[in-house]
C-alpha positions as MATLAB code, in Angstrom:
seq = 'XXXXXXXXXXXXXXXXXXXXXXXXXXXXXXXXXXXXXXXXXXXXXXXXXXXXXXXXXXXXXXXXXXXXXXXXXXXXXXXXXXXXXXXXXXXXXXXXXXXXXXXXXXXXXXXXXXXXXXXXXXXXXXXXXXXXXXXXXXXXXXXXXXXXXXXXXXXXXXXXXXXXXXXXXXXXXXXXXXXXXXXXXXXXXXXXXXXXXXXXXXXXXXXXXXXXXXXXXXXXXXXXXXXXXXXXXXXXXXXXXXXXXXXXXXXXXXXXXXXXXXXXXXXXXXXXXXXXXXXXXXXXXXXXXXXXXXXXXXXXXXXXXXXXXXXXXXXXXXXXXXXXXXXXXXXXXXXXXXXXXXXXXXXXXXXXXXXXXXXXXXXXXXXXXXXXXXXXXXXXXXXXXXXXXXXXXXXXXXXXXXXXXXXXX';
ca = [
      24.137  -74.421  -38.367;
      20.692  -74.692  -39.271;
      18.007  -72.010  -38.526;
      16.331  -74.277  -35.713;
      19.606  -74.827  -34.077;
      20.024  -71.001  -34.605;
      16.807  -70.065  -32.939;
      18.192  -72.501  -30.006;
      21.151  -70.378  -29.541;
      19.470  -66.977  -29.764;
      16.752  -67.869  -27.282;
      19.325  -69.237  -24.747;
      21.288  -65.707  -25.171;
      18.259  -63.757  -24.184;
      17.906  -66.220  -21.294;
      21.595  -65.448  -19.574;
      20.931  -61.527  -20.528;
      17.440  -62.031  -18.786;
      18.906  -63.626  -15.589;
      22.044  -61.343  -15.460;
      19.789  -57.867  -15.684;
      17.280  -59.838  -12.943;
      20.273  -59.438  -10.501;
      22.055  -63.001  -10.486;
      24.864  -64.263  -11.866;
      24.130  -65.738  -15.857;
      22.537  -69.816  -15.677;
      25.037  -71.911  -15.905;
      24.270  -75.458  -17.316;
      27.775  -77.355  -15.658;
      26.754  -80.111  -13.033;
      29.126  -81.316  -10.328;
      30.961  -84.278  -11.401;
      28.817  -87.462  -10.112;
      30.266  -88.912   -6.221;
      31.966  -85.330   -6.301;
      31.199  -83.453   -2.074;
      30.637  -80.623   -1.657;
      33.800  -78.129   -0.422;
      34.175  -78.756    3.611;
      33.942  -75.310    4.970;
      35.910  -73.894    7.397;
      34.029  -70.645    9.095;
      37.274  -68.591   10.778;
      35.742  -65.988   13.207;
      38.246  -63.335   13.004;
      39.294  -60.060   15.377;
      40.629  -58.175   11.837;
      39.063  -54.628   13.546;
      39.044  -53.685   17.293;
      41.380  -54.156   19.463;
      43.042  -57.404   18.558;
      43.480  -56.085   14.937;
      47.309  -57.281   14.955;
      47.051  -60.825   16.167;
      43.704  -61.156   14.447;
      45.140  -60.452   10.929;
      48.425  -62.580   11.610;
      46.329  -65.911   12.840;
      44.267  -65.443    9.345;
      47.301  -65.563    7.175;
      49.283  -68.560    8.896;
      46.122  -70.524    8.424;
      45.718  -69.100    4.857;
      49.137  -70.192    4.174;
      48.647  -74.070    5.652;
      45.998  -74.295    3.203;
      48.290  -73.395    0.353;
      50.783  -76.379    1.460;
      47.887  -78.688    1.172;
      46.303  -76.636   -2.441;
      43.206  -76.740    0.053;
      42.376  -80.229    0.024;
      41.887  -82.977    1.915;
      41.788  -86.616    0.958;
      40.370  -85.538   -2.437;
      37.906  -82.603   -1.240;
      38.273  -79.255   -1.668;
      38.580  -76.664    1.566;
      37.060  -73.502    1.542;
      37.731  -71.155    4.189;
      35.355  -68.406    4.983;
      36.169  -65.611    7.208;
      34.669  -62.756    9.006;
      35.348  -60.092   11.080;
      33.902  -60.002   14.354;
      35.752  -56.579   15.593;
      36.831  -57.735   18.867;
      33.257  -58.086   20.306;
      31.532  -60.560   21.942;
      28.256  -60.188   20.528;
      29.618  -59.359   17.205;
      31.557  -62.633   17.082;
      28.475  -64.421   18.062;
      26.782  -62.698   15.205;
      29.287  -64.120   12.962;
      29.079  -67.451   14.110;
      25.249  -67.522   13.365;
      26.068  -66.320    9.745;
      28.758  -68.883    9.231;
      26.773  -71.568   10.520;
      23.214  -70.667    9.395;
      24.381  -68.544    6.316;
      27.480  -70.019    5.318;
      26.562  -73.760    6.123;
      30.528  -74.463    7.843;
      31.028  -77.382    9.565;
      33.612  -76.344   11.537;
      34.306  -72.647   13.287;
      37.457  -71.459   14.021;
      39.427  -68.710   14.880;
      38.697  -65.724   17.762;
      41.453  -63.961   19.678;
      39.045  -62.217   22.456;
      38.428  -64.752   25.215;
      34.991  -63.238   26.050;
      33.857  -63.797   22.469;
      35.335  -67.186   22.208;
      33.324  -68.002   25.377;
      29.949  -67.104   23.754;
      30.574  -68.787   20.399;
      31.806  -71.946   22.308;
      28.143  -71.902   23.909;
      26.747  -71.488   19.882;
      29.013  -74.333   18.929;
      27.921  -76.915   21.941;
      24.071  -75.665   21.217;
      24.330  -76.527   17.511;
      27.229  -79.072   17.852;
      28.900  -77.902   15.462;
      33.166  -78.865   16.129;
      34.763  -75.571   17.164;
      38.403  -74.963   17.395;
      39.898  -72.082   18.945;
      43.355  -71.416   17.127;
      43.992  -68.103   18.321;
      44.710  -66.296   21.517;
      41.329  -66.815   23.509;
      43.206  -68.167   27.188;
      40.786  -67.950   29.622;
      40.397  -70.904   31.751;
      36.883  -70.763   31.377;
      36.882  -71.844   28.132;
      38.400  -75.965   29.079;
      38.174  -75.913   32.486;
      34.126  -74.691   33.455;
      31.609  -76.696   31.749;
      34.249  -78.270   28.846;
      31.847  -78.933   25.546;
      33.131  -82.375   23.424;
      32.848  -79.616   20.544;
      35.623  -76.877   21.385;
      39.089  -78.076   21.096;
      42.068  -75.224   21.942;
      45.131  -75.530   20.044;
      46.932  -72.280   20.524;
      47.669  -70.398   23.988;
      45.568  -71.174   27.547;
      46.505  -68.548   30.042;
      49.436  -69.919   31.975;
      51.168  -71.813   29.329;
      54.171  -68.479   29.357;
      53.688  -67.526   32.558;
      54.279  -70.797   34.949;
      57.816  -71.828   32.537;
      59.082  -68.805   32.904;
      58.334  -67.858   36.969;
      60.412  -71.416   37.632;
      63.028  -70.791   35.219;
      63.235  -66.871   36.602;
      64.422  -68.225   40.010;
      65.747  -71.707   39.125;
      67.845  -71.184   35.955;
      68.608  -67.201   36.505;
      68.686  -67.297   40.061;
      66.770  -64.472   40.390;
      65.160  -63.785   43.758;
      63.534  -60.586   43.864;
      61.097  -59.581   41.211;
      59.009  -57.231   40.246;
      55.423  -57.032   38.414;
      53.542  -54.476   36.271;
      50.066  -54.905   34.192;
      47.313  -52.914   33.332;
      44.450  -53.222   35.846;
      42.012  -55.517   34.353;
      41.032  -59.312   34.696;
      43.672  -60.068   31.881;
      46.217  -58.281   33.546;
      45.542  -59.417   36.535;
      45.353  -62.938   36.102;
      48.970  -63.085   34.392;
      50.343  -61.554   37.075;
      49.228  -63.488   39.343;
      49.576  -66.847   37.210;
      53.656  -65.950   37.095;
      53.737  -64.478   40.826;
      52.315  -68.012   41.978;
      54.895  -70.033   39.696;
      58.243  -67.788   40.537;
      57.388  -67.952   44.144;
      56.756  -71.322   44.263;
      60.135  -72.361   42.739;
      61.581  -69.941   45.593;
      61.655  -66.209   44.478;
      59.911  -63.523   45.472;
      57.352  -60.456   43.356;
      58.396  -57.946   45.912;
      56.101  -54.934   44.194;
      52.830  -55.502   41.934;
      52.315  -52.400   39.780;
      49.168  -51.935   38.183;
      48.861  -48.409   35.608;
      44.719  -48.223   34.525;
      44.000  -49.589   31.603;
      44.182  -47.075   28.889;
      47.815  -45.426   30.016;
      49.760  -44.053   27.989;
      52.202  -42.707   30.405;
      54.244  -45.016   32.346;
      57.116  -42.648   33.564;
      55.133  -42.395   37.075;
      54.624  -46.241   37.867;
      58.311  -46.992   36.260;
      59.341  -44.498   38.686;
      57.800  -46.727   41.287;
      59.803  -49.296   41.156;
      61.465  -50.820   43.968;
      65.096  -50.292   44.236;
      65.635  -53.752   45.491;
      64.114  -55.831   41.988;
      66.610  -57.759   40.057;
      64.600  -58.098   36.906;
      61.277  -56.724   35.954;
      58.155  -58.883   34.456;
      55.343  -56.960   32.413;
      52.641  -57.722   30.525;
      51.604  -55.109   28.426;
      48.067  -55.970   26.721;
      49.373  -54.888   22.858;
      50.694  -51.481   24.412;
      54.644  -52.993   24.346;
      55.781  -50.513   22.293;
      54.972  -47.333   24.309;
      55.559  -49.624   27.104;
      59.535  -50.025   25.746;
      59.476  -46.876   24.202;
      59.696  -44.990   27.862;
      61.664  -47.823   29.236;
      64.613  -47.299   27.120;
      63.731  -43.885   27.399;
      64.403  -43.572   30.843;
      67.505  -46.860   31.084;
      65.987  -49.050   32.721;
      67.586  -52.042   31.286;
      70.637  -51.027   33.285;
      68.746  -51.381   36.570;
      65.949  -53.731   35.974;
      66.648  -56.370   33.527;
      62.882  -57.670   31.472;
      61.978  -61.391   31.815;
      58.515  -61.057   30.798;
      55.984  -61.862   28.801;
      56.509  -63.016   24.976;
      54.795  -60.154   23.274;
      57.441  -57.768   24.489;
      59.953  -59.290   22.013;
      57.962  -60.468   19.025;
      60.768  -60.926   16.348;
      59.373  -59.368   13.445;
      57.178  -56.851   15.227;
      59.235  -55.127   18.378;
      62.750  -56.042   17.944;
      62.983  -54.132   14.623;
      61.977  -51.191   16.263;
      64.337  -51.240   19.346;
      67.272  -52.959   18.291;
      70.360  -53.508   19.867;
      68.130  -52.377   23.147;
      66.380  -55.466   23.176;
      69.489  -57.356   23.753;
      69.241  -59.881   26.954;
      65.499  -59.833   27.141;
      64.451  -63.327   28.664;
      60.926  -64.312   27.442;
      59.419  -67.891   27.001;
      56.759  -68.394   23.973;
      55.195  -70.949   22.396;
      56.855  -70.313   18.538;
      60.593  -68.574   18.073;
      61.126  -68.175   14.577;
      65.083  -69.026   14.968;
      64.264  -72.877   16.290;
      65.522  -74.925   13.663;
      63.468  -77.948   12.865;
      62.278  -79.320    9.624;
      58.654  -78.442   10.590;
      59.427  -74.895   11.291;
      61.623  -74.614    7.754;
      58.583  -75.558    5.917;
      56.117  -73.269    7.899;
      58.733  -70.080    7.160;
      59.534  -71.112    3.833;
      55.298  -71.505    2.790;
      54.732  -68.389    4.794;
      57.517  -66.425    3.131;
      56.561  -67.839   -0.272;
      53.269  -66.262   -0.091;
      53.744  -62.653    2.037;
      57.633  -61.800    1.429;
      57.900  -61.966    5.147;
      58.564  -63.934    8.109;
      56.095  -65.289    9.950;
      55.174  -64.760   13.875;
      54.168  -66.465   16.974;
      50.396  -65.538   16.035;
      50.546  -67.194   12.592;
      51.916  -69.955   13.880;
      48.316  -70.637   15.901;
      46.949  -70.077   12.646;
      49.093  -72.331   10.778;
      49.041  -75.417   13.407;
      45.464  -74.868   14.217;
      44.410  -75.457   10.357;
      47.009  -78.413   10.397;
      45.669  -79.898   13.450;
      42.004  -80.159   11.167;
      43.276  -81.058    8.342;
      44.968  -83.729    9.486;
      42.096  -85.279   11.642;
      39.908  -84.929    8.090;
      42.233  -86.253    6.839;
      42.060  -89.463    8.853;
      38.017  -89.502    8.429;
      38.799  -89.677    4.567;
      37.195  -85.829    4.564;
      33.929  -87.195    5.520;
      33.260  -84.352    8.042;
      29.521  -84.573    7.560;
      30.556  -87.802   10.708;
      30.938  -85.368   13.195;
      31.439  -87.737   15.685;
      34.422  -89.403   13.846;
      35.746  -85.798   13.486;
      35.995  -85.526   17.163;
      37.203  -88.281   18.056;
      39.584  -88.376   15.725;
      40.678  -84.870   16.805;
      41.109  -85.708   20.880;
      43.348  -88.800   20.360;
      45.189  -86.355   17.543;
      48.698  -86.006   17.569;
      50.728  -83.464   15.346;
      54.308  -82.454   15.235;
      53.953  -78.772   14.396;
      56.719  -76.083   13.785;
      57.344  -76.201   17.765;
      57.288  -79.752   18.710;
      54.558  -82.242   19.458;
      50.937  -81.070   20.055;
      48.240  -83.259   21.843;
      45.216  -82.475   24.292;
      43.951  -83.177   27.771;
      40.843  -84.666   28.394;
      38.970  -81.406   28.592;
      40.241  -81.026   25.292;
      42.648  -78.046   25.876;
      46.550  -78.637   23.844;
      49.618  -79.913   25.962;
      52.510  -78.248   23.880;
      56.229  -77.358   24.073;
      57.470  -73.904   25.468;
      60.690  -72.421   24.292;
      62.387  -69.599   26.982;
      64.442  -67.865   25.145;
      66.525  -64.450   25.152;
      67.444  -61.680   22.651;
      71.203  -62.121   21.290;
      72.976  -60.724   18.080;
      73.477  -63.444   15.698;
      76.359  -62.569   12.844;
      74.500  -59.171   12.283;
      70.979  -60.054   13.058;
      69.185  -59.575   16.594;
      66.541  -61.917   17.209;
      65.724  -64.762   19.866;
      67.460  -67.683   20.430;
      66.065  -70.981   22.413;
      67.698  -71.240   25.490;
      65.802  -74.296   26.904;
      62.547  -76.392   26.200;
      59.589  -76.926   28.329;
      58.297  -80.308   27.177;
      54.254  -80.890   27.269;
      53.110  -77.629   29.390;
      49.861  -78.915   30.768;
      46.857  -76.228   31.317;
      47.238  -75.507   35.192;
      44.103  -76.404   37.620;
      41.427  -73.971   38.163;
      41.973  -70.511   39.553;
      45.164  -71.154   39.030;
      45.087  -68.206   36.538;
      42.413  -65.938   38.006;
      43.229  -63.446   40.327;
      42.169  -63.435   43.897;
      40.420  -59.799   43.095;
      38.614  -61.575   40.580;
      36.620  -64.816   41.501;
];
């Protein structure tokens, strides 16, 4: 090496020690490869603190894990997902959305679990038009049926999809005729009840007692000693307290009086039935995901989710998991040109994806029409887990105020 090329090499050293000392990261001289896009980013809003720590953190990894089946690209561009936590807030999520969008530079958001939150970023999203879709647990009508935007697309759970199956089958396949109903008193709450009272008296039966503890109990001895003598089985919603909720119902024996056929979350497979065992047995739920359901789809999701945790996956990875499928694959069709928005959506609404559950399509207010499995808890060789009893094909979201409460419009 001669000394000019020397002197070359010395100066640029004092250049990368200059820049590195300045605060930044050393000058780099690499250049992207010529035609090469930039990554598509993927901003996921997520509830990872607050309240809806649990589903939050479980909706993160399916998608995570959707991206590793792909090695995060589509049609020859790299995917980059970005996510923050937005602590179950409303203004905090729309905070984040800002940041991802502003900050960030995503094209598409994703993500939320609080239905309040996913309301106010769905009015970010139609103001900036940027393609929002909500693959988590946000239900609230609101969100498809007032004032749909062309730019928010749901692909998980709308409030009603659990609750209508399940009233019909209560009274139609069970035979049940007398029921009774317990949630926390809160819109939430309120509107589930309500949403399954309509649909199991409708197909004939009857919610002889609505029991409603404050929101915040802890303590359910005095409304489970409420009950009415005269209820065959006993619905509850319990608004991520089911395991206290159990807890004192096993406590006390109440499976040998009033038999649960209730909401999903009660019997989560890898969450609840660990913890209550053999007491969980003949639990009637319906859900949108049941781990057990064997389908090729399903094997691959449990198998990719397994291969990167060393566990199972849930019903709230699976909105995770087909939510991030149900993007890529409309990129995919757009040849990862999302910078064509309006190919992006329109490719999305006339999408159609057979996810770990079935087939998944949308309405025309853009909200998904999806399979529901009822199922109950039964001991299979030595494990205890749920098994598929029957499938609801194509569970449309019902009309409006069909899932609000009386109390609350």
């Amino acid at each position: 090496m001669s000394t000019r090329q020397k002197s070359k090499v010395g100066m640029m050293a004092v250049l990368l020690l200059t820049a590195w000392s300045l605060g930044g990261p050393p000058i780099t001289t690499a250049q992207p490869v010529k035609g090469e896009k930039e990554p598509i980013k993927i901003g996921l809003n997520s509830d990872l603190t607050g309240v809806f720590t649990v589903p939050g953190t479980f909706v993160n990894k399916g998608a995570r894990v959707y991206l590793d089946t792909i090695g995060s690209k589509v049609a020859g561009r790299e995917v980059k997902l970005i996510e923050m936590d937005n602590n179950s807030e409303p203004k905090v999520a729309l905070e984040v959305a800002k940041k991802l969008v502003e900050r960030e530079k995503v094209q598409i958001l994703a993500g939320v679990v609080h239905s309040g939150s996913a309301l106010a970023v769905k009015g970010y999203a139609h103001k900036e038009k940027i393609p929002y879709i909500g693959f988590s647990m946000a239900g609230a009508e609101q969100l498809t049926l007032v004032d749909p935007s062309p730019y928010y697309f749901r692909t998980h759970i709308f409030d009603g999809l659990h609750e209508i199956p399940l009233g019909t089958y209560a009274h139609k396949k069970l035979g049940l005729k007398k029921m009774a109903a317990m949630t926390f008193d809160y819109v939430g709450g309120r509107g589930k009840l309500w949403t399954f009272k309509q649909a199991f008296e409708e197909a004939g039966g009857k919610i002889i007692q609505e029991i409603y503890p404050p929101l915040g109990t802890l303590d359910f001895a005095p409304y489970f000693a409420k009950i009415d003598p005269e209820t065959e089985a006993l619905w509850i919603f319990g608004a991520g307290q089911d395991i206290p909720i159990l807890s004192q119902y096993f406590e006390f024996k109440l499976q040998k009086r009033f038999p649960l056929v209730t909401y999903w979350t009660m019997t989560v497979d890898t969450l609840i039935i660990p913890k209550f065992k053999e007491n969980m047995l003949g639990i009637v739920t319906s859900s949108h995901y049941t781990l057990s359901y064997d389908t090729p789809e399903n094997r691959a999701f449990i198998k990719a989710y397994q291969g990167r945790y060393g566990e199972p996956p849930n019903e709230y990875a699976e909105g995770g998991y087909t939510g991030m499928m149900i993007i890529c694959t409309a990129l995919n069709k757009i040849g990862g040109n999302i910078e064509d928005t309006n190919a992006f959506l329109k490719v999305l609404r006339d999408n159609k994806i057979k996810s770990p559950m079935g087939w998944i399509g949308f309405d025309k207010n853009q909200n998904v029409i999806k399979d529901v499995q009822i199922r109950r808890v039964e001991k299979v060789g030595e494990a205890i887990q749920n098994v598929v009893l029957e499938v609801i094909p194509q569970v449309h979201q019902p009309p409006k105020n069909y899932t609000i409460h009386p109390k609350d419009r």
